[in-house]
BAVEX-574319 format. One record per residue (C-alpha): residue number from 1; residue in three letters; x, y, z. Coordinates in pm, whole numbers, padded with zeros to 5 digits. Example, Ala and Ser with C-alpha at 12.3 -4.5 7.8 and 13.67 -1.06 7.14 Angstrom:
<bakes>
  pos  code      c1      c2      c3
    1   ALA   01230  -00450   00780
    2   SER   01367  -00106   00714
</bakes>
This chain:
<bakes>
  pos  code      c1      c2      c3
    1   UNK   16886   09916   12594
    2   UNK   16542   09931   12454
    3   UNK   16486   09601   12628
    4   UNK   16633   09721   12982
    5   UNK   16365   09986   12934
    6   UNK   16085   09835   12906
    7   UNK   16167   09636   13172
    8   UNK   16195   09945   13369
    9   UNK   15837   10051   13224
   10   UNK   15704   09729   13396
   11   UNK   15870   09739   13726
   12   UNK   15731   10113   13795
   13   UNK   15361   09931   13667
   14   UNK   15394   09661   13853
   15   UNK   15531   09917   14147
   16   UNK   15249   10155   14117
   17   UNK   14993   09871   14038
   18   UNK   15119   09719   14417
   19   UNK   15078   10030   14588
   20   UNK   14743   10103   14458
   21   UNK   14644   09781   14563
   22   UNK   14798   09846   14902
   23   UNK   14586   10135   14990
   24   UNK   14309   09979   14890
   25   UNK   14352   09695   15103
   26   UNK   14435   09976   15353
   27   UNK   14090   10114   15260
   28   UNK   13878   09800   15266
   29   UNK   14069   09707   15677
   30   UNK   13941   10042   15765
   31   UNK   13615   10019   15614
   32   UNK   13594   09664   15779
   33   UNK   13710   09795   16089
   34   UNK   13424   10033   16126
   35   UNK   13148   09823   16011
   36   UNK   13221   09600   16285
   37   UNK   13286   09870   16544
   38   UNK   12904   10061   16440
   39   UNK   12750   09669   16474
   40   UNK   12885   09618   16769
   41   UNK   12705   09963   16924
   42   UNK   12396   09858   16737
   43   UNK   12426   09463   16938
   44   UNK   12518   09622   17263
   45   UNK   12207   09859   17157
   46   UNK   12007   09606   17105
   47   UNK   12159   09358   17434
   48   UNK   12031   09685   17645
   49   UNK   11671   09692   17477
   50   UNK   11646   09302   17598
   51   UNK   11727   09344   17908
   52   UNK   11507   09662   17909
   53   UNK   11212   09444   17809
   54   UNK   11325   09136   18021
   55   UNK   11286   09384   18318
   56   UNK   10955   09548   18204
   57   UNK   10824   09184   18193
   58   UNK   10951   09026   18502
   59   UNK   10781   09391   18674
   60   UNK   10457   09346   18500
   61   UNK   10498   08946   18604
   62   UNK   10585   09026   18954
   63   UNK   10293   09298   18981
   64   UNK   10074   09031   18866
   65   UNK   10167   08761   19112
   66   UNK   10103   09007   19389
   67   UNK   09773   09088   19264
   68   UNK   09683   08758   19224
   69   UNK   09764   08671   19614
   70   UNK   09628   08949   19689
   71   UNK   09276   08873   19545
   72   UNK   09353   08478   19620
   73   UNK   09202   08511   20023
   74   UNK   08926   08750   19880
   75   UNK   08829   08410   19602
   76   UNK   08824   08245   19962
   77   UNK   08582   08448   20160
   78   UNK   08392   08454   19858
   79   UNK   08356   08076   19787
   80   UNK   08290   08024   20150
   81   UNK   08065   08271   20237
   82   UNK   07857   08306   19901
   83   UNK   07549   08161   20040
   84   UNK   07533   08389   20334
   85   UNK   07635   08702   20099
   86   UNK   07363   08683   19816
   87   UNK   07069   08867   20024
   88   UNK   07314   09114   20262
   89   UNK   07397   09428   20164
   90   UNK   07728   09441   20246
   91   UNK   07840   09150   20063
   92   UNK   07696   09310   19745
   93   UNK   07935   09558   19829
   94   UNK   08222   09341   19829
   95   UNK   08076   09148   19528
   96   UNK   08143   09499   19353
   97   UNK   08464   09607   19478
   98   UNK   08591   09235   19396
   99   UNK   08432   09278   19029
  100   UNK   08608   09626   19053
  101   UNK   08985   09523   19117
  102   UNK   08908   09258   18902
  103   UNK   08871   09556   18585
  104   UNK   09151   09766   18741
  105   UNK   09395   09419   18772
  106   UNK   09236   09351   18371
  107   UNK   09324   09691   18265
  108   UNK   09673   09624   18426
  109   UNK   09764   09343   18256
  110   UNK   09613   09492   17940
  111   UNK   09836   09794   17951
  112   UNK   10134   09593   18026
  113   UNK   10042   09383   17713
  114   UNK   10066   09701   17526
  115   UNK   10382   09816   17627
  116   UNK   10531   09477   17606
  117   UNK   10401   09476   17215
  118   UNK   10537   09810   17155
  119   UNK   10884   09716   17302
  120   UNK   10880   09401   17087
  121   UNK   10775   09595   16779
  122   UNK   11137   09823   16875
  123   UNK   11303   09584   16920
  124   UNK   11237   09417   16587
  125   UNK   11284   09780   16432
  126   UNK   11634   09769   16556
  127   UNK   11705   09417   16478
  128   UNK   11568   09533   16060
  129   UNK   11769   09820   16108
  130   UNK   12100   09599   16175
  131   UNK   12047   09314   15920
  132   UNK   12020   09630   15664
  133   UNK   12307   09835   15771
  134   UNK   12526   09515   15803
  135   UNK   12381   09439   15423
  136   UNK   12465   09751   15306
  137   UNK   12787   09754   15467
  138   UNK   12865   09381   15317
  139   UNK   12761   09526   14995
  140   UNK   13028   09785   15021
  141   UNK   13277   09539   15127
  142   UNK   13195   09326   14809
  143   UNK   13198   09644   14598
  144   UNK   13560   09703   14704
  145   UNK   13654   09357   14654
  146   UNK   13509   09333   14308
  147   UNK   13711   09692   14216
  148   UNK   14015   09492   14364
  149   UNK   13997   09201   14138
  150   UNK   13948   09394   13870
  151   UNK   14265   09619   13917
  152   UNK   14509   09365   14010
</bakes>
């Protein structure tokens, strides 16, 4: 009898032992579950930034090129004609407008530059900001697993 009972007294253990080890299990899917749902937003997140900056570059590459053949016939003239241009008047005048797109196509590319480095400098910020949360998150995890082992 006394026997039987403390058999009984180890089956509800064991019972209650099992289901507490069920909801955590329970605990640590759901847990998983959203970890890898919020780093999936952050990667799409992330995907849409690159692309973002992709596009920002290929602009500031395709304003560039067009620039740059727009200037290429004035290189032309100005190789051709340079003799004839150094005492006239007028081809000072295009000397300076030249030199002049030449600063505005400088401070152009410059500003570009900038906003490329900025969007870089995000887009590092975000990556940091993932391989932390999906530390934290993996810390968690292990947390829960090392609580497991130690109740079953």
């Amino acid at each position: 009898m006394e026997r039987q009972q403390q058999l009984d007294d180890i089956t509800a253990m064991n019972t209650s032992l099992q289901a507490g080890y069920n909801v955590a299990i329970h605990h640590l899917q759901n847990i998983t579950q959203q970890s890898q749902i919020e780093l999936a937003e952050q990667l799409k997140k992330n995907e849409d930034l690159s692309v973002e900056l992709i596009t920002v570059e290929n602009q500031k590459r395709a304003q560039f090129d067009a620039y740059q053949a727009e200037l290429a016939p004035m290189e032309h003239f100005k190789k051709r004609y340079e003799e004839l241009r150094k005492g006239n008047e007028k081809s000072k005048r295009l000397l300076h407008i030249e030199k002049q797109n030449h600063l505005k196509t400088k401070n152009m590319l410059l500003k570009s530059a900038q906003k490329l480095v900025k969007l870089k400098q995000q887009y590092k910020q975000n990556v940091a900001a993932l391989q932390t949360d999906a530390k934290k998150k993996n810390d968690k995890i292990k947390a829960y697993q090392d609580d497991l082992a130690e109740v079953s």
